[in-house]
mmCIF file of the N, C-alpha and C atoms, coordinates in Angstrom:
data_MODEL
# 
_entry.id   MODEL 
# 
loop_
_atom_site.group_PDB 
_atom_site.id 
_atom_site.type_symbol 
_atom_site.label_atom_id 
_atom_site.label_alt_id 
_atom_site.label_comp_id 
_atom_site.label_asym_id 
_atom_site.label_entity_id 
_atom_site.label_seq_id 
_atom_site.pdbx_PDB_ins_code 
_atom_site.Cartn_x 
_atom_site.Cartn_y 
_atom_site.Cartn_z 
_atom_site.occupancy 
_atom_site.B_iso_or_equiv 
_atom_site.pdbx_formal_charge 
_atom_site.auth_seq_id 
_atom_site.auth_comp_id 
_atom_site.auth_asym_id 
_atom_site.auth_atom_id 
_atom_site.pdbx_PDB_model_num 
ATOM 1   N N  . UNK A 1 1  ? 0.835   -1.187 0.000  1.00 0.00 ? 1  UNK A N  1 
ATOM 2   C CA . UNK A 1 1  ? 0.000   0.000  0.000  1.00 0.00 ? 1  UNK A CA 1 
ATOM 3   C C  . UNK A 1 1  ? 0.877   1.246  0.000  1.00 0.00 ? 1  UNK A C  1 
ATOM 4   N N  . UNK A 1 2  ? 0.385   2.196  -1.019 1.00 0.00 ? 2  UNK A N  1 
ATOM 5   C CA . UNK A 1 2  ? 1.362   3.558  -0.592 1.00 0.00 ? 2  UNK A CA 1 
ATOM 6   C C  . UNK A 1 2  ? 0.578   4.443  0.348  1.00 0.00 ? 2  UNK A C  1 
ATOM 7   N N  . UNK A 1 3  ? 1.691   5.816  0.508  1.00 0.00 ? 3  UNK A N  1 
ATOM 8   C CA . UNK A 1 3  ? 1.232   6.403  1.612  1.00 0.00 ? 3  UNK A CA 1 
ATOM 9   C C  . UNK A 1 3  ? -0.042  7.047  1.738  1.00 0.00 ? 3  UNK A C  1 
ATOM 10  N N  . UNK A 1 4  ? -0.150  7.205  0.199  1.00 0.00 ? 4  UNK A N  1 
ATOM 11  C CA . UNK A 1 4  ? -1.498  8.154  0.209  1.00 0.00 ? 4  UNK A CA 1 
ATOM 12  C C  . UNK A 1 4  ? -2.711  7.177  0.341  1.00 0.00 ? 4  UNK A C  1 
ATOM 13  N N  . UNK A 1 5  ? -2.656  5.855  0.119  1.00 0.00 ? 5  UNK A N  1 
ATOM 14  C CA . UNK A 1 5  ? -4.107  4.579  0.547  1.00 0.00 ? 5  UNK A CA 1 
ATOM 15  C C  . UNK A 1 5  ? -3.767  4.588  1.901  1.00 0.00 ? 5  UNK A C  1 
ATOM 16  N N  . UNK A 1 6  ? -3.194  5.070  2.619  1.00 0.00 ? 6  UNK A N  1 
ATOM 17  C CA . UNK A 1 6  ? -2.913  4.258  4.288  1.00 0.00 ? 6  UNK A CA 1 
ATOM 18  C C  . UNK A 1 6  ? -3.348  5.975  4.522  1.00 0.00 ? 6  UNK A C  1 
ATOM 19  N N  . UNK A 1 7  ? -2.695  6.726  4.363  1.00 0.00 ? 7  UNK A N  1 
ATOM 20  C CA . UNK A 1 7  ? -3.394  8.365  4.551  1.00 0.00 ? 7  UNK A CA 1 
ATOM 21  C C  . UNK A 1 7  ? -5.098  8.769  4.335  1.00 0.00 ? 7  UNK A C  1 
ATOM 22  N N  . UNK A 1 8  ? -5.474  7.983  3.318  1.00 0.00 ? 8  UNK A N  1 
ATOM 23  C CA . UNK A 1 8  ? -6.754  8.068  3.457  1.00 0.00 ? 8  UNK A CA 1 
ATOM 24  C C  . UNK A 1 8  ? -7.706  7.527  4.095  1.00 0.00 ? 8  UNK A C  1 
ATOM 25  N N  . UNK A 1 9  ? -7.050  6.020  4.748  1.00 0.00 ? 9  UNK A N  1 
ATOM 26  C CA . UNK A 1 9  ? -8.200  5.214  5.063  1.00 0.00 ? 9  UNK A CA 1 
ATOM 27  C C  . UNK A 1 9  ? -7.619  5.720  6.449  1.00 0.00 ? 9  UNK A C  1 
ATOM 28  N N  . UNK A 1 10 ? -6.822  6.125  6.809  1.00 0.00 ? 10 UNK A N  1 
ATOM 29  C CA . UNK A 1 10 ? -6.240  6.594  8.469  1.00 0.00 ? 10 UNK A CA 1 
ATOM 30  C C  . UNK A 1 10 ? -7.421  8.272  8.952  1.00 0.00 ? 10 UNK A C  1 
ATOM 31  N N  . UNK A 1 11 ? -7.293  8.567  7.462  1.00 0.00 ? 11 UNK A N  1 
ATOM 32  C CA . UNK A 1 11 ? -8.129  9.859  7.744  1.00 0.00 ? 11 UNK A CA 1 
ATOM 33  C C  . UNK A 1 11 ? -9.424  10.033 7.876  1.00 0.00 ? 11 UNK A C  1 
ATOM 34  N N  . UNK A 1 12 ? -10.272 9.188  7.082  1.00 0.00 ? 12 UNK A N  1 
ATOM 35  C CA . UNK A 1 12 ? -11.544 8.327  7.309  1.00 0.00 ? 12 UNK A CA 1 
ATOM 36  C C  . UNK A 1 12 ? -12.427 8.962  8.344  1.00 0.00 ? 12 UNK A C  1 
ATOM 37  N N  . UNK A 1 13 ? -11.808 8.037  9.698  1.00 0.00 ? 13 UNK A N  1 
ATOM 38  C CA . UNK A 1 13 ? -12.403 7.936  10.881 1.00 0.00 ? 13 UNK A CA 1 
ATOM 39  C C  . UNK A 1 13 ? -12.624 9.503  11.617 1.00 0.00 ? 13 UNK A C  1 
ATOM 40  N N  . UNK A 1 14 ? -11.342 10.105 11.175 1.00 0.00 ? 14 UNK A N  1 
ATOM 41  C CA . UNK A 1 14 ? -11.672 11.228 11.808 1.00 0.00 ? 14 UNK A CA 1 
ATOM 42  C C  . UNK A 1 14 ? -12.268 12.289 11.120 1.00 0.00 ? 14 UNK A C  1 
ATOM 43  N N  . UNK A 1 15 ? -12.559 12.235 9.438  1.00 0.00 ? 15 UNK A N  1 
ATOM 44  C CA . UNK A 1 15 ? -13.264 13.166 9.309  1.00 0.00 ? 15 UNK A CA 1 
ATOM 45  C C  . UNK A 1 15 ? -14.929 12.765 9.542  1.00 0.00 ? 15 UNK A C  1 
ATOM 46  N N  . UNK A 1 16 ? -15.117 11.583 9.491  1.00 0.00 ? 16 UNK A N  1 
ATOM 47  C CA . UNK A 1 16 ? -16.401 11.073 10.058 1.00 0.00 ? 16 UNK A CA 1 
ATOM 48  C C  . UNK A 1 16 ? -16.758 11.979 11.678 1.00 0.00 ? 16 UNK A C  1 
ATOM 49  N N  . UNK A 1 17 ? -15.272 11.978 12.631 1.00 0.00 ? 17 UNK A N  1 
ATOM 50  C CA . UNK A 1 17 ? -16.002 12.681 13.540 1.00 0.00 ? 17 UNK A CA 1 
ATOM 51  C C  . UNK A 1 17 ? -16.171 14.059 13.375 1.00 0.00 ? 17 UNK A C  1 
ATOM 52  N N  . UNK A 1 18 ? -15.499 14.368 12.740 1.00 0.00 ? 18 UNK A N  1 
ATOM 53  C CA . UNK A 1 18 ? -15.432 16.037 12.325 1.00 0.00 ? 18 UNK A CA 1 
ATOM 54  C C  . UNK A 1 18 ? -16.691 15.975 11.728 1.00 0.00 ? 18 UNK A C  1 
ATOM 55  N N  . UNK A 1 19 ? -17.501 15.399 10.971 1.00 0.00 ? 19 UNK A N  1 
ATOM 56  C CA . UNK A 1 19 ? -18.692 15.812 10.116 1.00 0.00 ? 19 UNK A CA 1 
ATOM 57  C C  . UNK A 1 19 ? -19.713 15.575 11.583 1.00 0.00 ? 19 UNK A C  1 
ATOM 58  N N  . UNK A 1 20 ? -19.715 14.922 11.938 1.00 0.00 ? 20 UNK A N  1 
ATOM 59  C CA . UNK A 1 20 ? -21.090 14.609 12.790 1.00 0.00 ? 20 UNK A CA 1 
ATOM 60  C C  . UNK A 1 20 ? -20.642 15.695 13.908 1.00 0.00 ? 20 UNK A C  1 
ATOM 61  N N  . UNK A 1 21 ? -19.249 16.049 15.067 1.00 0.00 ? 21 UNK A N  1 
ATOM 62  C CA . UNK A 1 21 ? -19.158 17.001 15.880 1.00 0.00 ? 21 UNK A CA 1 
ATOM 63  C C  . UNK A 1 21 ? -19.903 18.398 14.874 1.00 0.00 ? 21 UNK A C  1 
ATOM 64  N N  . UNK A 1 22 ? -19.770 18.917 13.926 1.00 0.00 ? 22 UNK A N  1 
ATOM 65  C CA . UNK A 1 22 ? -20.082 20.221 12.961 1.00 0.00 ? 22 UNK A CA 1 
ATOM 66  C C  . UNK A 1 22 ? -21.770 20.054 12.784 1.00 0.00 ? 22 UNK A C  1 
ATOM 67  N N  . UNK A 1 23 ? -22.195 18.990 12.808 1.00 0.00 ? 23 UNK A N  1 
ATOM 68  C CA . UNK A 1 23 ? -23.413 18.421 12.545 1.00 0.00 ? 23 UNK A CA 1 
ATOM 69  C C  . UNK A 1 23 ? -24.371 18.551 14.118 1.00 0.00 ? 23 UNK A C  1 
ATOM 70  N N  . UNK A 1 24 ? -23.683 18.495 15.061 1.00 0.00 ? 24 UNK A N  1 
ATOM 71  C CA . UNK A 1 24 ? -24.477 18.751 16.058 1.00 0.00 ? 24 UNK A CA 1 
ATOM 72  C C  . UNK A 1 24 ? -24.087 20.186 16.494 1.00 0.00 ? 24 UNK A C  1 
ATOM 73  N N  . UNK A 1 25 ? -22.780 20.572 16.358 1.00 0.00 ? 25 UNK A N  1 
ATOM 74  C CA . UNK A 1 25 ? -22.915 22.355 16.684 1.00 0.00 ? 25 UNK A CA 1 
ATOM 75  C C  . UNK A 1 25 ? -23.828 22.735 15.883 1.00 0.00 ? 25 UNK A C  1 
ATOM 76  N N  . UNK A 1 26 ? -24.497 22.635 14.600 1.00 0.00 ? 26 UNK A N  1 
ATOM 77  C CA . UNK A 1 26 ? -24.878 23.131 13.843 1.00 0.00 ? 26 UNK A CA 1 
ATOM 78  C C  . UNK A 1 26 ? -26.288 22.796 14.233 1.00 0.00 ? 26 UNK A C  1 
ATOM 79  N N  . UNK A 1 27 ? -26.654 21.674 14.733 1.00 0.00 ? 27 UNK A N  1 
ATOM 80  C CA . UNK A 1 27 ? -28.059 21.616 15.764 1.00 0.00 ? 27 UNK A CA 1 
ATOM 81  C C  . UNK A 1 27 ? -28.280 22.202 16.893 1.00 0.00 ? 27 UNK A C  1 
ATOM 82  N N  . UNK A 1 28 ? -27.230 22.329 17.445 1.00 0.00 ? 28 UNK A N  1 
ATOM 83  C CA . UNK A 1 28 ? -27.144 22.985 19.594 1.00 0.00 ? 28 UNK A CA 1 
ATOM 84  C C  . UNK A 1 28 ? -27.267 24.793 19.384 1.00 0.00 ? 28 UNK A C  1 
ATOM 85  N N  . UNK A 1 29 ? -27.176 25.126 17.928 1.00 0.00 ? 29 UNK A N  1 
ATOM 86  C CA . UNK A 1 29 ? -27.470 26.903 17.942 1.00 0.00 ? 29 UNK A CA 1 
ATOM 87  C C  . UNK A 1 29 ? -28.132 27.137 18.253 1.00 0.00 ? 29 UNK A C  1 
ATOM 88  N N  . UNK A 1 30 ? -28.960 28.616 18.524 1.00 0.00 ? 30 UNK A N  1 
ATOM 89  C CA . UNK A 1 30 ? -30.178 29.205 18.615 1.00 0.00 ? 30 UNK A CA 1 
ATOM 90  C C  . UNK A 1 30 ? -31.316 28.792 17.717 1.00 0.00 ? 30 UNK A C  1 
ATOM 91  N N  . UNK A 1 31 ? -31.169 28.876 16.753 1.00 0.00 ? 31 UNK A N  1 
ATOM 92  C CA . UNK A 1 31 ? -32.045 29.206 15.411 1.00 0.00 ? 31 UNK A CA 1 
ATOM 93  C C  . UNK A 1 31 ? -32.565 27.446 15.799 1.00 0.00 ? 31 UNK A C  1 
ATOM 94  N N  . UNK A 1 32 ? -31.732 26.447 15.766 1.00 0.00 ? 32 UNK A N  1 
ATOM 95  C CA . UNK A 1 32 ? -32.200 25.295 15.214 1.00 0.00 ? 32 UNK A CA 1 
ATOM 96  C C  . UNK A 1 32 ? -32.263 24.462 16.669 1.00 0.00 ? 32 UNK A C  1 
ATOM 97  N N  . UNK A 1 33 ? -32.078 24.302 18.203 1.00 0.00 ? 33 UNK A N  1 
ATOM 98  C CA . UNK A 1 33 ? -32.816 24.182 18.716 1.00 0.00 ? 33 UNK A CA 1 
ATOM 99  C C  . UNK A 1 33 ? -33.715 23.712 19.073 1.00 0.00 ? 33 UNK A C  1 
ATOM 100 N N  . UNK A 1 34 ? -34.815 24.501 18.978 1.00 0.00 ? 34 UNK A N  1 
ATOM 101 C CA . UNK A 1 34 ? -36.493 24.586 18.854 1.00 0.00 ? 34 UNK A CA 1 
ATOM 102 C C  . UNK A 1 34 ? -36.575 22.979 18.197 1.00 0.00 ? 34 UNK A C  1 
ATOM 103 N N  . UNK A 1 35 ? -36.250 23.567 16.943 1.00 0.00 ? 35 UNK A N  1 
ATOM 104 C CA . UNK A 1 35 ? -36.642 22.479 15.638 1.00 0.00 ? 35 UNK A CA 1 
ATOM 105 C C  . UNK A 1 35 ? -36.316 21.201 16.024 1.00 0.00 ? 35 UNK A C  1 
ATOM 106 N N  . UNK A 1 36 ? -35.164 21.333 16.793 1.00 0.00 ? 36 UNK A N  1 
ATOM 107 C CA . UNK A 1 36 ? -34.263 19.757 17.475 1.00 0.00 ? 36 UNK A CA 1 
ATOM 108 C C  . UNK A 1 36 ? -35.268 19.331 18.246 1.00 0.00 ? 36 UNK A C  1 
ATOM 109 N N  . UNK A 1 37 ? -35.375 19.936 19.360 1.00 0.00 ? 37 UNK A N  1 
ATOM 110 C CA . UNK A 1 37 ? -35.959 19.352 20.392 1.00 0.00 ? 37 UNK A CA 1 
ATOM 111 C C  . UNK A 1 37 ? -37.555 19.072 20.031 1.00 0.00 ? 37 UNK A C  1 
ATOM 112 N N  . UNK A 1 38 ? -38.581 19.824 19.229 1.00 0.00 ? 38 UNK A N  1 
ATOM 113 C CA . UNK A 1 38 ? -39.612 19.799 18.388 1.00 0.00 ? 38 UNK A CA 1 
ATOM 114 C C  . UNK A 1 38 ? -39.701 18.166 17.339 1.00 0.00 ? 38 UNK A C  1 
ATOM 115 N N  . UNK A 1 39 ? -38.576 17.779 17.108 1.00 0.00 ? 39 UNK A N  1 
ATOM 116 C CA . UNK A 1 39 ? -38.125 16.916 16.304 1.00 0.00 ? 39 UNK A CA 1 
ATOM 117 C C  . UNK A 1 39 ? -37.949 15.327 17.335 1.00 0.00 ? 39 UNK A C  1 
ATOM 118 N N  . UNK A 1 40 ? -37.715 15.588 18.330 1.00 0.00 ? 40 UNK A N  1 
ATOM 119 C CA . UNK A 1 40 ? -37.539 14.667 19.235 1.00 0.00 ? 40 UNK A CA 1 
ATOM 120 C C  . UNK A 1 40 ? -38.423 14.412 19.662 1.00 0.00 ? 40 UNK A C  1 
ATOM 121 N N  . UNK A 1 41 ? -39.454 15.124 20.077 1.00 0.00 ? 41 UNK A N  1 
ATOM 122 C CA . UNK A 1 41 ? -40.588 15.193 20.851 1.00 0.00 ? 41 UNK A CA 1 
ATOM 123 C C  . UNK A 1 41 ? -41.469 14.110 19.906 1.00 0.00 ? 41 UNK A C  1 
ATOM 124 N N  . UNK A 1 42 ? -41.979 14.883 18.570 1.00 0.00 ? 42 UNK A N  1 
ATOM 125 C CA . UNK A 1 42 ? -42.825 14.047 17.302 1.00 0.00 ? 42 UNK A CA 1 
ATOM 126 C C  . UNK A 1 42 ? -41.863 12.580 17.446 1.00 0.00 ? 42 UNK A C  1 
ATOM 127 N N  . UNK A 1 43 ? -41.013 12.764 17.507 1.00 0.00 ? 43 UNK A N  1 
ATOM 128 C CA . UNK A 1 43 ? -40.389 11.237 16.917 1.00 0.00 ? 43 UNK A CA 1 
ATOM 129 C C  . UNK A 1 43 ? -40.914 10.150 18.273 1.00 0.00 ? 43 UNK A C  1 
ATOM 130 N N  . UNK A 1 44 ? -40.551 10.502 19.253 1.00 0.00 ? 44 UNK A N  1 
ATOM 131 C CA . UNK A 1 44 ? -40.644 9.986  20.530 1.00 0.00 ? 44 UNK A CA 1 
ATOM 132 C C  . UNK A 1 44 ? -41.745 9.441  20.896 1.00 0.00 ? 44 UNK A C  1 
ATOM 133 N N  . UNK A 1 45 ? -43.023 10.790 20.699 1.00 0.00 ? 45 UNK A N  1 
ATOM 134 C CA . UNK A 1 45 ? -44.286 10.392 20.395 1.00 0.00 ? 45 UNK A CA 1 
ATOM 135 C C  . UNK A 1 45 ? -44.874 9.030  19.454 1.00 0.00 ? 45 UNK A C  1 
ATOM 136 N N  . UNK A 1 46 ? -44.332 9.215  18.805 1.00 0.00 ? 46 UNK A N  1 
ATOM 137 C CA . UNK A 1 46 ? -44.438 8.745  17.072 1.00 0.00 ? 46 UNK A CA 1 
ATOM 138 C C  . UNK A 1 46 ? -44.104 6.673  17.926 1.00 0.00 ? 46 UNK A C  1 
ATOM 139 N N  . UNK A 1 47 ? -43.280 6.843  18.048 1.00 0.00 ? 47 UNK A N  1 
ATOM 140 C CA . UNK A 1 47 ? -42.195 5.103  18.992 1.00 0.00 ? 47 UNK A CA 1 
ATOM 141 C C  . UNK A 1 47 ? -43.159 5.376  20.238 1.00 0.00 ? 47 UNK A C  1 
ATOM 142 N N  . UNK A 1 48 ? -43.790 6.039  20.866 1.00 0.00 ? 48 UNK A N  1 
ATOM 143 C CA . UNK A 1 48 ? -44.325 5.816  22.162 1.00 0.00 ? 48 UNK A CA 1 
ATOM 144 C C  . UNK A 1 48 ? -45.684 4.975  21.584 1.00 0.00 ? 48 UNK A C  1 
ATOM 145 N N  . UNK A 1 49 ? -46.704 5.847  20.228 1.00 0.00 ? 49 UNK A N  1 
ATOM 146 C CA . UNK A 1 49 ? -47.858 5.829  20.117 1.00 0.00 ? 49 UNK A CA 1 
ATOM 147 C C  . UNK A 1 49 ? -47.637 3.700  19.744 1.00 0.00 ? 49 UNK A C  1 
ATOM 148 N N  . UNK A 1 50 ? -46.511 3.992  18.642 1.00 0.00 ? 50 UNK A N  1 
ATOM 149 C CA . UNK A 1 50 ? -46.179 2.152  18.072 1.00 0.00 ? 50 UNK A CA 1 
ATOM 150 C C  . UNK A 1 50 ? -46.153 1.555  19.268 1.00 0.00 ? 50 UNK A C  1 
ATOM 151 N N  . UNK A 1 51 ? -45.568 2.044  20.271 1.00 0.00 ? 51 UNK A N  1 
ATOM 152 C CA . UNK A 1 51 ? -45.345 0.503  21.296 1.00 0.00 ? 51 UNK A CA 1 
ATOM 153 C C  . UNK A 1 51 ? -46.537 0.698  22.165 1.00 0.00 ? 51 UNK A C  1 
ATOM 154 N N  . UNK A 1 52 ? -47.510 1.268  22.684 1.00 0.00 ? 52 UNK A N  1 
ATOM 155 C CA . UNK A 1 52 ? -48.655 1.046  23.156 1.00 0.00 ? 52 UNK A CA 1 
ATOM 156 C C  . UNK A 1 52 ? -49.707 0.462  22.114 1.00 0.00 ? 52 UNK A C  1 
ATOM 157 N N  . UNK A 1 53 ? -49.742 0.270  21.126 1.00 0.00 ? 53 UNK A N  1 
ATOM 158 C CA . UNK A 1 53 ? -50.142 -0.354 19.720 1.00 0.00 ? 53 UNK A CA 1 
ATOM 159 C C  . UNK A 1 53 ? -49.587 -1.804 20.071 1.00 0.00 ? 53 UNK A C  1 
ATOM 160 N N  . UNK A 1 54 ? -48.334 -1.892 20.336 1.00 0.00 ? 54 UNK A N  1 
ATOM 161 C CA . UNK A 1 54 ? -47.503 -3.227 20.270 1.00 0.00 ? 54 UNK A CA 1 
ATOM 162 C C  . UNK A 1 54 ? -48.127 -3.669 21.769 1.00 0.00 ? 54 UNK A C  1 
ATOM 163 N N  . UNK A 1 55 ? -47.984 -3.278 22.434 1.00 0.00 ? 55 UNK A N  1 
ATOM 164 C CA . UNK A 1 55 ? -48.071 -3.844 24.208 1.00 0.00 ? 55 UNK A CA 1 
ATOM 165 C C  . UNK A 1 55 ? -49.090 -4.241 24.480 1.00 0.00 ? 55 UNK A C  1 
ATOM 166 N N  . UNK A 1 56 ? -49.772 -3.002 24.457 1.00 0.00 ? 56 UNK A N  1 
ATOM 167 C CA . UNK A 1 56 ? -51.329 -2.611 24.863 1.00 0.00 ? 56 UNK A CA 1 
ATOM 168 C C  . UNK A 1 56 ? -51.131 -2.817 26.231 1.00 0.00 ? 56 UNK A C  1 
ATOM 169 N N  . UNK A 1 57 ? -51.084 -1.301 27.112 1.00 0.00 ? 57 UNK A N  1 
ATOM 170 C CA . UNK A 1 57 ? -50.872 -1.258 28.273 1.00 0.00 ? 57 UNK A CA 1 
ATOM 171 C C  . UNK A 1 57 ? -52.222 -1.464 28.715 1.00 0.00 ? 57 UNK A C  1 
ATOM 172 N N  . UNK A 1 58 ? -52.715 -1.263 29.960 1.00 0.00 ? 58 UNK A N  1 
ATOM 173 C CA . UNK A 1 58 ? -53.904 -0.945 30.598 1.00 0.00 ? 58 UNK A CA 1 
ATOM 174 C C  . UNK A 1 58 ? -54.396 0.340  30.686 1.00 0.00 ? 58 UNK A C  1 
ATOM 175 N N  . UNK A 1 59 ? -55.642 1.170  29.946 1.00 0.00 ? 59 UNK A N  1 
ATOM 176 C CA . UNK A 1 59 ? -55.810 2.299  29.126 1.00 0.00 ? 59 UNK A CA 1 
ATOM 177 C C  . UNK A 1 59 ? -55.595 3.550  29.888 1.00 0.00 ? 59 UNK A C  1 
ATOM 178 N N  . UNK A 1 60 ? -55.309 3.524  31.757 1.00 0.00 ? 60 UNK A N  1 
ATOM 179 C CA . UNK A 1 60 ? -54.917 4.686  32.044 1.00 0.00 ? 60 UNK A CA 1 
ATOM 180 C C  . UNK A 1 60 ? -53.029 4.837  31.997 1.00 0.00 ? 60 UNK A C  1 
ATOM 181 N N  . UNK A 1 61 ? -52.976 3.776  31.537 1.00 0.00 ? 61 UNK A N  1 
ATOM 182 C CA . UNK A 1 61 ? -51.210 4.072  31.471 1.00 0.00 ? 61 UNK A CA 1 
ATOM 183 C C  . UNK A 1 61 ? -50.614 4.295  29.657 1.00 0.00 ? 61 UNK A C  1 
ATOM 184 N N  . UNK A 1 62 ? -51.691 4.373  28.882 1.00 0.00 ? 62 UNK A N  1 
ATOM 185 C CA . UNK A 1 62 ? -51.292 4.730  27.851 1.00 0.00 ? 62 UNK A CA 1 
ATOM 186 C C  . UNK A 1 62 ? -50.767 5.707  27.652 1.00 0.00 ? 62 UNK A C  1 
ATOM 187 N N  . UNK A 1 63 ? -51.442 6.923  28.271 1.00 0.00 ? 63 UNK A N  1 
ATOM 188 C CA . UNK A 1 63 ? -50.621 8.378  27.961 1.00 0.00 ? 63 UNK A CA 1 
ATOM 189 C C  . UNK A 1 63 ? -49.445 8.775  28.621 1.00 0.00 ? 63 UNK A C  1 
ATOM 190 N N  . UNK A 1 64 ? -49.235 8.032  29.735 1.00 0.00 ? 64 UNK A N  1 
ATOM 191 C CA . UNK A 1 64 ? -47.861 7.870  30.322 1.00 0.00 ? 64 UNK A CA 1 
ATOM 192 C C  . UNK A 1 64 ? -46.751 7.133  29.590 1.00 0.00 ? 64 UNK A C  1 
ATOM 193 N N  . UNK A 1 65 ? -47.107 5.835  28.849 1.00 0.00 ? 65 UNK A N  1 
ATOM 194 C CA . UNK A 1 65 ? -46.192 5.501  27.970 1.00 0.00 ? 65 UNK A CA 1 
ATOM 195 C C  . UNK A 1 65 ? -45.918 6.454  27.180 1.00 0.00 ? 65 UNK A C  1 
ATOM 196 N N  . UNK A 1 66 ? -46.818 7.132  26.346 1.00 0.00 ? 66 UNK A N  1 
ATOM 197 C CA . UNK A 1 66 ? -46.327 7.925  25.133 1.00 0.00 ? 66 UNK A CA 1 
ATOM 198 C C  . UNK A 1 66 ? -45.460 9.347  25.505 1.00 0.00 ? 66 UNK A C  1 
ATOM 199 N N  . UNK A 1 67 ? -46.082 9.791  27.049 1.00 0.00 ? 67 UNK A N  1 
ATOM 200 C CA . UNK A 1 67 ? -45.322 10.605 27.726 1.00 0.00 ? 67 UNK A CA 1 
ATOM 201 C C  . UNK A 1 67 ? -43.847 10.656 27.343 1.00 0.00 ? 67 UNK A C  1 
ATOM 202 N N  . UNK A 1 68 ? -43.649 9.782  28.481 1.00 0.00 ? 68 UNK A N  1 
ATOM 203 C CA . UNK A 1 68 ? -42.542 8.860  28.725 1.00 0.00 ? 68 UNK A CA 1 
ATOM 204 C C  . UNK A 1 68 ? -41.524 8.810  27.403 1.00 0.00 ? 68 UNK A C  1 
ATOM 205 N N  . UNK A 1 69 ? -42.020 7.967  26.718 1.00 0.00 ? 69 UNK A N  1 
ATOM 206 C CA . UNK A 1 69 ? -41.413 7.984  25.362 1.00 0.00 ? 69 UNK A CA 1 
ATOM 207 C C  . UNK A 1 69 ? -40.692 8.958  24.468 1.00 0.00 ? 69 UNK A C  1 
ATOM 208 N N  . UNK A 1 70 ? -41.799 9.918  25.037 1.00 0.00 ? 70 UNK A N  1 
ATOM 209 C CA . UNK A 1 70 ? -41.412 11.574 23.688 1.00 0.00 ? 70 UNK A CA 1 
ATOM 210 C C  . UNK A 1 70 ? -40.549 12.418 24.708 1.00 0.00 ? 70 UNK A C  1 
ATOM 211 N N  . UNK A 1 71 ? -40.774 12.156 25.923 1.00 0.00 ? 71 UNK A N  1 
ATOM 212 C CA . UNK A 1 71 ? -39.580 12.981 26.450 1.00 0.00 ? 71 UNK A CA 1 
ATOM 213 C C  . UNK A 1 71 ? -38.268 12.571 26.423 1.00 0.00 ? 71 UNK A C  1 
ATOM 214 N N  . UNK A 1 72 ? -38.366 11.399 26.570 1.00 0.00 ? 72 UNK A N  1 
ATOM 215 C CA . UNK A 1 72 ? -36.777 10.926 26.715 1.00 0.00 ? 72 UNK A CA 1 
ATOM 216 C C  . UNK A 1 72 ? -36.134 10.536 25.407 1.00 0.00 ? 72 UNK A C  1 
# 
């Protein structure tokens, strides 16, 4: 292998972390935020509503599952 195949596949890993560290500063700003945490919430919801679908809790603990779910 020459230096420049061992230079690239060595470099790889770390621009992988460089893209995703730039990728979450670029989420943790002001502006975008909102949208993050807005984004978590729907999704969370979204996996809470499927697994009370999947389980089928007992019907006063449903909204606590989905609670539960979208916050964390």
């Amino acid at each position: 292998m020459g230096f420049w195949t061992l230079f690239e596949v060595a470099s790889l890993p770390i621009i992988q972390v460089l893209l995703i560290s730039f990728l979450g500063a670029l989420m943790a700003t002001e502006w975008f935020m909102p949208v993050n945490i807005g984004f978590t919430f729907l999704i969370g919801g979204i996996l809470g509503w499927i697994l009370v679908k999947i389980v089928r809790p007992k019907p006063y603990l449903e909204g606590l599952v989905i609670a539960t779910c979208s916050s964390g």
